[in-house]
TINUPA-865937 format. One record per atom (N, C-alpha, C, O): x, y, z; residue in one letter. Coordinates in pm, whole numbers, padded with zeros to 5 digits, always signed. Example, Ala and Ser with C-alpha at 12.3 -4.5 7.8 and 13.67 -1.06 7.14 Angstrom:
BEGIN
+01319-00569+00780a/+01230-00450+00780a/+01320-00330+00780a/+01424-00332+00846a/+01285-00225+00708s/+01367-00106+00714s/+01290+00003+00787s/+01341+00114+00804s/
END
This chain:
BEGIN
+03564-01794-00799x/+03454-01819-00894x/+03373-01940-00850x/+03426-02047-00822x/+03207-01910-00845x/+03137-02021-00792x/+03158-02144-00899x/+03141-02096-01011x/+03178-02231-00903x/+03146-02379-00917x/+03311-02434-00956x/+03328-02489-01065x/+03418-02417-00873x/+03541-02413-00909x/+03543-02534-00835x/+03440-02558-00771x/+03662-02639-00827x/+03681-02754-00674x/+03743-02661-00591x/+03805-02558-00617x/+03710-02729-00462x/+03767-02684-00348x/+03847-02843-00279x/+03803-02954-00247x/+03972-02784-00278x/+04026-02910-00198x/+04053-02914-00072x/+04016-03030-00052x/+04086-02880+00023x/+04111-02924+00169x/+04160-03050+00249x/+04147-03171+00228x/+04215-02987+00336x/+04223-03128+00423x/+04150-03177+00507x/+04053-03120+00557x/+04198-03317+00538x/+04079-03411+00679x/+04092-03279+00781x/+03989-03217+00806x/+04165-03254+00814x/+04211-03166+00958x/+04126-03042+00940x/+04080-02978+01034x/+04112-03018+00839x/+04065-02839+00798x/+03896-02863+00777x/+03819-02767+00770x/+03853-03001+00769x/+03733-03019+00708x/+03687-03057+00917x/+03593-03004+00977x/+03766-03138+00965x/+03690-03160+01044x/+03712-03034+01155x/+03623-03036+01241x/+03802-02935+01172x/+03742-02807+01204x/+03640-02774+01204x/+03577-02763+01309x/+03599-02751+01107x/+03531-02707+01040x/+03325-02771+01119x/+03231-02703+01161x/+03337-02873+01107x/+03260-02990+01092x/+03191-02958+01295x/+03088-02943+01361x/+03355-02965+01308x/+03300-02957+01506x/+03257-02816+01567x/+03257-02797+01689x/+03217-02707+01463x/+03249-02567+01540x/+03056-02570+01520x/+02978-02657+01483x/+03036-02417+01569x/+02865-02393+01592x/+02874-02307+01493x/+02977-02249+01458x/+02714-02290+01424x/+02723-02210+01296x/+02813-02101+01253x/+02882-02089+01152x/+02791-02015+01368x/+02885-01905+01314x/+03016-01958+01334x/+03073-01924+01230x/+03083-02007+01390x/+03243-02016+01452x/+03268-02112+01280x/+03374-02097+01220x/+03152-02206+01220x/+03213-02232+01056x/+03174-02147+01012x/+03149-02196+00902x/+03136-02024+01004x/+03163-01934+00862x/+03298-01912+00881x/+03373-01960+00796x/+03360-01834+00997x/+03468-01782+01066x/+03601-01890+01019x/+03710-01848+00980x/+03562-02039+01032x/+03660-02152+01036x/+03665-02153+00819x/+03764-02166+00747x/+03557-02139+00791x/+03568-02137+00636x/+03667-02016+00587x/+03755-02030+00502x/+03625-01860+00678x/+03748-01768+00626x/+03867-01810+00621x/+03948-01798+00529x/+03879-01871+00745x/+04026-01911+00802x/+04113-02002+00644x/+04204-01975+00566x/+04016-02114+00669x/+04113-02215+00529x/+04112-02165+00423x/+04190-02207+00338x/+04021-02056+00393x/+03996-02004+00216x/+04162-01876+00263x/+04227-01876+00158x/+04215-01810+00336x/+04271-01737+00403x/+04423-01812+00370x/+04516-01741+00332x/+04444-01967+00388x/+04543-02063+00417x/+04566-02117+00275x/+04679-02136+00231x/+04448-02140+00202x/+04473-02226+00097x/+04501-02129-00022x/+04563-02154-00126x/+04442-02015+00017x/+04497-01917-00108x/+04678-01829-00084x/+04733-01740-00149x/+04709-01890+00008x/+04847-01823+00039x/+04890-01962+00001x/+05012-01971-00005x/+04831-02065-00023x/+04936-02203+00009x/+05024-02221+00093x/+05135-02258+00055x/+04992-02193+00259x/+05071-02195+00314x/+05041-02276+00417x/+05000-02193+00499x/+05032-02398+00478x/+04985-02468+00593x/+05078-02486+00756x/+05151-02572+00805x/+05036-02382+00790x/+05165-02407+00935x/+05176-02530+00964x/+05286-02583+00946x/+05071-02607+01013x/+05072-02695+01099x/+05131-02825+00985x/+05210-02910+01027x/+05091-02826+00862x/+05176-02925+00791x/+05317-02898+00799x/+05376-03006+00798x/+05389-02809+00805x/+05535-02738+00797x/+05600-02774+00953x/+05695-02843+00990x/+05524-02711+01005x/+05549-02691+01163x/+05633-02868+01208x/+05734-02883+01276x/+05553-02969+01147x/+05564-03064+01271x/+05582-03151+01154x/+05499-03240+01140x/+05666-03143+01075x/+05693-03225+00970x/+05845-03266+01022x/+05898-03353+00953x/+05906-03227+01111x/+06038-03280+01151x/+06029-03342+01276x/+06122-03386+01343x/+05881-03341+01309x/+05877-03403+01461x/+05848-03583+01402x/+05885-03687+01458x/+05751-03562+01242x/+05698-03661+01202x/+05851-03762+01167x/+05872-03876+01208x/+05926-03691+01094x/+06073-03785+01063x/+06148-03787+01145x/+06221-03886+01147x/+06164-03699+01235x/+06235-03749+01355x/+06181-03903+01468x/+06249-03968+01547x/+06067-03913+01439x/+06014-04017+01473x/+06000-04130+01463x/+06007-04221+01546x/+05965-04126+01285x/+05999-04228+01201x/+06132-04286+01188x/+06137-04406+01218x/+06245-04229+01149x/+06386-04221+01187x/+06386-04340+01335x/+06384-04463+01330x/+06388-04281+01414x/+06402-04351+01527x/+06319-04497+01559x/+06345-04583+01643x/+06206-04491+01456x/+06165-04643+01460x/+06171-04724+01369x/+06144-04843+01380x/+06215-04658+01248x/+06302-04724+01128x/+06450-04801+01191x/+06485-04913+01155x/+06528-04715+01294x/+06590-04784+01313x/+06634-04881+01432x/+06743-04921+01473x/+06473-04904+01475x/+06464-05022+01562x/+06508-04992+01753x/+06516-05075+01844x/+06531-04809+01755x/+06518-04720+01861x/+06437-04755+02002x/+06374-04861+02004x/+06437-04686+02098x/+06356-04678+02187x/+06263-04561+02211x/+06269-04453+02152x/+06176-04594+02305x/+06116-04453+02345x/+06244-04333+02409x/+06249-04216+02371x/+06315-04380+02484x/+06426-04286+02572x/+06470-04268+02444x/+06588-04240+02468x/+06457-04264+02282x/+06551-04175+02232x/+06497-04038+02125x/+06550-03971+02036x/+06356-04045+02195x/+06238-03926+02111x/+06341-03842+02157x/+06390-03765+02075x/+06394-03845+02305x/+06508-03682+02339x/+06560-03631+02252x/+06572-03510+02268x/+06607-03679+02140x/+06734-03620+01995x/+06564-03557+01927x/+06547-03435+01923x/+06503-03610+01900x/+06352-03501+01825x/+06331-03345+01873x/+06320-03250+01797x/+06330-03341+01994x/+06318-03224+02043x/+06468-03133+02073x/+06511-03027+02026x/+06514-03214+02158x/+06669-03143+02145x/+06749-03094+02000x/+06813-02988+02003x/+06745-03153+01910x/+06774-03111+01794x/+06633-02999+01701x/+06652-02937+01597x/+06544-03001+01756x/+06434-02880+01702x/+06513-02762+01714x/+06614-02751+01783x/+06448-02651+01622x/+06476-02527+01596x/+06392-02398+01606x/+06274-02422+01632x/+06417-02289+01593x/+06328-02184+01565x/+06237-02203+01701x/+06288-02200+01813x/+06092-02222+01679x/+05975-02215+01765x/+05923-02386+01805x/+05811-02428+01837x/+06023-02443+01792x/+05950-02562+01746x/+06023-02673+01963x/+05954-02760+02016x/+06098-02646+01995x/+06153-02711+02080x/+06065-02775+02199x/+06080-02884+02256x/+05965-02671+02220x/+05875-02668+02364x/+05724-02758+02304x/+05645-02805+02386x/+05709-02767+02203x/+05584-02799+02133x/+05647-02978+02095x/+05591-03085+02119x/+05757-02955+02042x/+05819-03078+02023x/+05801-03174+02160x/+05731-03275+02165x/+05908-03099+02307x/+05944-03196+02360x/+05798-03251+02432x/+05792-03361+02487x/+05670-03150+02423x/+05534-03245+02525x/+05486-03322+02341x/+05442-03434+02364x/+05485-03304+02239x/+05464-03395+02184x/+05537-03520+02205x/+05464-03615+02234x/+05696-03552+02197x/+05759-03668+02261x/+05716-03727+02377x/+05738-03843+02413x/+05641-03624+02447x/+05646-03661+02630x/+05511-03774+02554x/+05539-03894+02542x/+05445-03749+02533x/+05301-03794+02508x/+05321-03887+02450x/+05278-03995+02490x/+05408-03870+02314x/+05434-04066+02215x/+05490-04160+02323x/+05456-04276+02348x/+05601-04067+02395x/+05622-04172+02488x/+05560-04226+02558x/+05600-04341+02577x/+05455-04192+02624x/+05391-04264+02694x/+05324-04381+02661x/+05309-04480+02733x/+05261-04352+02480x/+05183-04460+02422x/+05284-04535+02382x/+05253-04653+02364x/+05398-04508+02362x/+05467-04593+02299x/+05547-04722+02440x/+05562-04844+02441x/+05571-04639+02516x/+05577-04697+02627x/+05499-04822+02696x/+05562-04903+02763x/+05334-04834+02673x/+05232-04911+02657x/+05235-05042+02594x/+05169-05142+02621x/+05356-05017+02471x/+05299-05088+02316x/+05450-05126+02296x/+05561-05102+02343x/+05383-05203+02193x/+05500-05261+02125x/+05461-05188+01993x/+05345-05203+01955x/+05561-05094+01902x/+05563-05018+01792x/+05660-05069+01699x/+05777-05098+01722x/+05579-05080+01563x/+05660-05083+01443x/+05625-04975+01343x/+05507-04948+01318x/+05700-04929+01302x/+05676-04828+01154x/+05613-04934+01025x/+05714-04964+00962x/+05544-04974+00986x/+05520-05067+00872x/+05454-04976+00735x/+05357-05012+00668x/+05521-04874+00718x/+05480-04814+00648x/+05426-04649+00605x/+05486-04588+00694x/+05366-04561+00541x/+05323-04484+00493x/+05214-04473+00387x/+05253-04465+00270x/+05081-04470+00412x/+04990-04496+00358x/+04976-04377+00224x/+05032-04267+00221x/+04900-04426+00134x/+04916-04341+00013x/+04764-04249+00064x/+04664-04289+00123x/+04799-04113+00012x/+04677-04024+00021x/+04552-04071-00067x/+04559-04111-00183x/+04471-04061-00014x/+04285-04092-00055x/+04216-03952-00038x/+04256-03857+00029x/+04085-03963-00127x/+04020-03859-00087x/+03862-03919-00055x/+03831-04037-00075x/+03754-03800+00007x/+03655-03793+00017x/+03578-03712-00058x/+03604-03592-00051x/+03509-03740-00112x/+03431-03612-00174x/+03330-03578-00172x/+03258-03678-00158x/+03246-03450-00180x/+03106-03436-00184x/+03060-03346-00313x/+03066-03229-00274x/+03029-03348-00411x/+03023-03238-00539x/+03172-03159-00525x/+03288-03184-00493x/+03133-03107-00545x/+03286-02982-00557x/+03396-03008-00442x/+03516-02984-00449x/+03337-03052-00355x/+03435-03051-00231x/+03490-03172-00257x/+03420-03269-00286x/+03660-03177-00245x/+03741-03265-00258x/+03806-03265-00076x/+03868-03161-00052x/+03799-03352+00031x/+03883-03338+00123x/+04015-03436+00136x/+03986-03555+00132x/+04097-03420+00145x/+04248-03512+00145x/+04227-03604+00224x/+04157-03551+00310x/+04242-03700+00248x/+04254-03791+00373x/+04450-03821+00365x/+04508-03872+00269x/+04480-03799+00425x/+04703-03804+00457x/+04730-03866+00599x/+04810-03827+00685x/+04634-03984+00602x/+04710-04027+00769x/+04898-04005+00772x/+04965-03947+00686x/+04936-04058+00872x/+05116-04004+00887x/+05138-04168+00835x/+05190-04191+00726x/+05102-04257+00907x/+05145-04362+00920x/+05075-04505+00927x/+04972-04520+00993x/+05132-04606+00858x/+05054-04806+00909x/+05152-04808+00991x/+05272-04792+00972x/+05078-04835+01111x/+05208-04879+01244x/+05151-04993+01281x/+05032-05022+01277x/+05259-05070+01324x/+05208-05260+01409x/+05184-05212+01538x/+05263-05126+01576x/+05083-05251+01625x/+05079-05189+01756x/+05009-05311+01842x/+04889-05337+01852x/+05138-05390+01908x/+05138-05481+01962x/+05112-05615+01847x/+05046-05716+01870x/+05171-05587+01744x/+05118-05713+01625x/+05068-05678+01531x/+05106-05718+01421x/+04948-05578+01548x/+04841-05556+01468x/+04859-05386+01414x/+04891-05282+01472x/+04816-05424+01261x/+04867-05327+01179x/+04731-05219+01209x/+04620-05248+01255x/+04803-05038+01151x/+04664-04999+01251x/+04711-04877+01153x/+04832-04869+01168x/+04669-04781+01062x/+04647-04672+01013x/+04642-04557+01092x/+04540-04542+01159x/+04724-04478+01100x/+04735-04370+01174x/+04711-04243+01134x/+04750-04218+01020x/+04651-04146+01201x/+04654-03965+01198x/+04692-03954+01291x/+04682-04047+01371x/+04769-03809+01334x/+04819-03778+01422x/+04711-03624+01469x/+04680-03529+01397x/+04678-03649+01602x/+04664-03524+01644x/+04748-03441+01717x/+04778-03465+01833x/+04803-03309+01630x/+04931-03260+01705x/+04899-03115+01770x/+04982-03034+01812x/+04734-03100+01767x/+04736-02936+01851x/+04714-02952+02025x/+04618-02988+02092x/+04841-02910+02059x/+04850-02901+02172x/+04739-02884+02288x/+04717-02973+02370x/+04667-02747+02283x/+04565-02669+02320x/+04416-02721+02291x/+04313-02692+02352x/+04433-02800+02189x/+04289-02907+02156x/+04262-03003+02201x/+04195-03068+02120x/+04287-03088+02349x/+04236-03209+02357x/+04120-03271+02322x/+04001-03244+02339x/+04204-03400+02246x/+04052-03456+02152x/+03951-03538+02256x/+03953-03569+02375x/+03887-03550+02175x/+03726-03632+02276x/+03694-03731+02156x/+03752-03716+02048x/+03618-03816+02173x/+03559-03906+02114x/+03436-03848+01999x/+03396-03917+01905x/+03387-03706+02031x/+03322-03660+01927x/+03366-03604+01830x/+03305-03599+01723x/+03559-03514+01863x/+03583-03449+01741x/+03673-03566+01689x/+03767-03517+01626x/+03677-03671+01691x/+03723-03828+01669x/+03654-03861+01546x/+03692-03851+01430x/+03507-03917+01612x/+03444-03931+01503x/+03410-03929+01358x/+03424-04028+01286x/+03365-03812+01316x/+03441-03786+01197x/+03530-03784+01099x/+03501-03785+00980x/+03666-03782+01155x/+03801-03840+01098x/+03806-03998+01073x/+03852-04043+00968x/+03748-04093+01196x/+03744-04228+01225x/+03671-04258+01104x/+03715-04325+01011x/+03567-04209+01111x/+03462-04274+00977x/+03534-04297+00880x/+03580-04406+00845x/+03559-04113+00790x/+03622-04055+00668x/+03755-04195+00663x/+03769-04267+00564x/+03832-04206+00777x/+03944-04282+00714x/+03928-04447+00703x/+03978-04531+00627x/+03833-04455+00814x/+03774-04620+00778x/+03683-04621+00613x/+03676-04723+00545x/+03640-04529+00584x/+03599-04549+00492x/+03687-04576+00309x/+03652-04613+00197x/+03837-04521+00388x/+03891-04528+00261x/+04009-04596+00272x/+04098-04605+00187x/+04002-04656+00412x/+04203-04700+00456x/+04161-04858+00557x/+04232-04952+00593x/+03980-04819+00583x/+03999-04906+00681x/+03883-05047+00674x/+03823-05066+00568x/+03858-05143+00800x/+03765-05218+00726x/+03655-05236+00672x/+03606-05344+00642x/+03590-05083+00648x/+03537-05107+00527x/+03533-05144+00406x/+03438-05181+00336x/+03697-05124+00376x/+03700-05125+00254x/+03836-05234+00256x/+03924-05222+00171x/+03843-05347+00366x/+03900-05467+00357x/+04046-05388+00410x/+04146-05448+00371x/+04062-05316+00458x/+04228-05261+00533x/+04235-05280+00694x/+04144-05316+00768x/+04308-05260+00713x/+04360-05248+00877x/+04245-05142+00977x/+04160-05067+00931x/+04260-05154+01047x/+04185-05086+01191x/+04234-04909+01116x/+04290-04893+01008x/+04210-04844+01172x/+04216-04672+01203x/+04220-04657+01326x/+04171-04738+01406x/+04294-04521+01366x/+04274-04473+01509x/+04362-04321+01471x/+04429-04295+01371x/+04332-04237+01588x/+04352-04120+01544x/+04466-04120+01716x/+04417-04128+01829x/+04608-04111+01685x/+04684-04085+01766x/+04694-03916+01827x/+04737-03836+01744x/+04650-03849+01994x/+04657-03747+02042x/+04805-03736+02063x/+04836-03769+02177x/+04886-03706+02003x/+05003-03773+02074x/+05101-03633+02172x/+05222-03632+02194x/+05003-03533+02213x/+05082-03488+02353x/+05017-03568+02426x/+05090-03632+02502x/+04906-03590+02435x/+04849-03674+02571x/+04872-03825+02556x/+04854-03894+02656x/+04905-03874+02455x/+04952-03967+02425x/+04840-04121+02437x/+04863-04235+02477x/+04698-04046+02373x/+04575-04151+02379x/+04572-04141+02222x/+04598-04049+02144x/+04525-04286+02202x/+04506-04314+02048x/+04356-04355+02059x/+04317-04448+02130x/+04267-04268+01974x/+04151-04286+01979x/+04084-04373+01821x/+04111-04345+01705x/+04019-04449+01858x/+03972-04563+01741x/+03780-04593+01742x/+03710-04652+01824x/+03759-04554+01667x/+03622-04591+01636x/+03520-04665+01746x/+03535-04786+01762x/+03391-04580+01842x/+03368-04599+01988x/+03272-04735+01904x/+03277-04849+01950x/+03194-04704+01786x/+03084-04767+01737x/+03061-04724+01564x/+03111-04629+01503x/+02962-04839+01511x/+02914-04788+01373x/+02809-04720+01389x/+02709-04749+01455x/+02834-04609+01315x/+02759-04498+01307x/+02720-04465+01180x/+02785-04379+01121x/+02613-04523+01118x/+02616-04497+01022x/+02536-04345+00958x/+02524-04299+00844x/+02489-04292+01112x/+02434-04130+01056x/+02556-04028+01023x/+02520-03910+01015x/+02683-04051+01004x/+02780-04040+01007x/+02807-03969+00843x/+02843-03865+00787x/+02760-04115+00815x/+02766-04050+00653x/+02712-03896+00593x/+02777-03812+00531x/+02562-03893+00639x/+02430-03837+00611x/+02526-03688+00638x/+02552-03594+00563x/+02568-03720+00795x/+02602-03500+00894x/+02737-03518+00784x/+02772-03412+00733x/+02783-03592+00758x/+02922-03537+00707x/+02852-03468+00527x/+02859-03350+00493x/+02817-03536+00475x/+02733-03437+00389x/+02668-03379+00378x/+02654-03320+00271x/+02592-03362+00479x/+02504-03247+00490x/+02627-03088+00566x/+02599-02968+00569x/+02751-03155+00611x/+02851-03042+00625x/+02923-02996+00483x/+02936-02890+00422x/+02955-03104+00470x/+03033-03092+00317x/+02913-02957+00227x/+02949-02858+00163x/+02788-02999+00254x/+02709-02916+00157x/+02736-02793+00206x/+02780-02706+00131x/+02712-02766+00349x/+02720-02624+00405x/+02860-02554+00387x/+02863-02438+00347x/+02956-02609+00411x/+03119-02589+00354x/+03105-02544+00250x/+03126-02422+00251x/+03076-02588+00148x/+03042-02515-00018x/+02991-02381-00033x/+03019-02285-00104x/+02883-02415+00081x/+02764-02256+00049x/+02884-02149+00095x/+02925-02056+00024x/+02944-02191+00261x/+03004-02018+00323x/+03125-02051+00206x/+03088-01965+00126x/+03189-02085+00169x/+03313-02079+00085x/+03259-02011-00069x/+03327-01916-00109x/+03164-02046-00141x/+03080-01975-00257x/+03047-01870-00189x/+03127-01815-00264x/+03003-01774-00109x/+02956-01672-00014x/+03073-01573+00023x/+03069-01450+00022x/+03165-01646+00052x/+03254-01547+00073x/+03358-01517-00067x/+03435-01422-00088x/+03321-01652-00160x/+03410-01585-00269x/+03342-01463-00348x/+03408-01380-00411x/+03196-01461-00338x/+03142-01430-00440x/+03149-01266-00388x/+03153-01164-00457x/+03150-01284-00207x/+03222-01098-00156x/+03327-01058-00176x/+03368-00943-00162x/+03381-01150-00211x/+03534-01105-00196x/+03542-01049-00368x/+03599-00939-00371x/+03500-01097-00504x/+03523-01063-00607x/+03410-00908-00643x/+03428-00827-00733x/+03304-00908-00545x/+03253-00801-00557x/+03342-00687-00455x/+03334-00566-00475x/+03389-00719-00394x/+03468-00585-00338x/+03513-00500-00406x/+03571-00404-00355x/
END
């Protein structure tokens, strides 16, 4: 029904955000497809890679012991696990890492559109406290443009904009943590002017789907 909220996530919004017109109508089926089953792989999927991680730097661990994360995975999860480890390791390898936390969920909004912001983690990284997302699709290496977007959205609600710690968006098979290139403030403007277009194909396809 048109004028209902729509909630979503950072991850599903900025899909969304980086594709060419048609590939977001296609990316809008997809989450209206996900959110009406309530079912999120990729939140499920890699939710034991996330505590297996944490675990190990809660308790003051090394990189040589991500091995028990993957070796102990199950089902489909072992081969996806161990190049995600390969990759933390490397950054972690770099750095000096602390767990300092778990940030509370924030949102963004534009009229109806509610998007989640759920970084994983506040990690100390080399001293300095730093707000984390994780990028965990294998097959997606990020760039500094599908960065963007996320960087803003979470500086805007976690970071110093709003008097908090740095942001950066951790790739962590390739094991690059990407952090804000510049202020951008046209940033604001495309992200709502997406948010608006997000509304229209999502009203569009509900309004086919109840006439079927």
């Amino acid at each position: 029904m048109a004028g209902k909220k729509i909630q979503i996530s950072m991850t599903s919004f900025a899909d969304f955000v980086v594709c060419d017109s048609l590939g977001q109508l296609a990316k809008v089926r997809q989450i209206r497809r996900q959110y009406e089953s309530e079912y999120f792989p990729s939140k499920h999927f890699w939710s034991r890679f996330i505590e297996g991680v944490e675990s190990i730097l809660n308790q003051g661990g090394s990189p040589r012991d991500l091995v028990e994360v993957y070796e102990k995975a199950k089902d489909n999860r072992p081969k996806p696990y161990a190049s995600a480890c390969e990759g933390f390791k490397k950054f972690w390898g770099r750095h000096e890492l602390e767990l300092a936390g778990t940030p509370k969920q924030a949102t963004w909004d534009h009229e109806r559109l509610r998007v989640r912001l759920n970084p994983e983690w506040l990690l100390t990284i080399d001293g300095k406290p730093m707000v984390i997302k994780l990028h965990v699709k294998e097959k997606l290496p990020f760039n500094q443009r599908l960065a963007n977007p996320l960087l803003y959205m979470l500086d805007q609600r976690f970071g110093p904009s709003v008097g908090g710690p740095a942001v950066g968006i951790l790739d962590v098979h390739r094991g690059k943590l990407w952090t804000p290139s510049r202020s951008n403030q046209d940033l604001d403007l495309v992200l709502h002017m997406q948010a608006a277009a997000f509304i229209i194909g999502w009203d569009v396809l509900e309004q086919g789907q109840a006439a079927a």
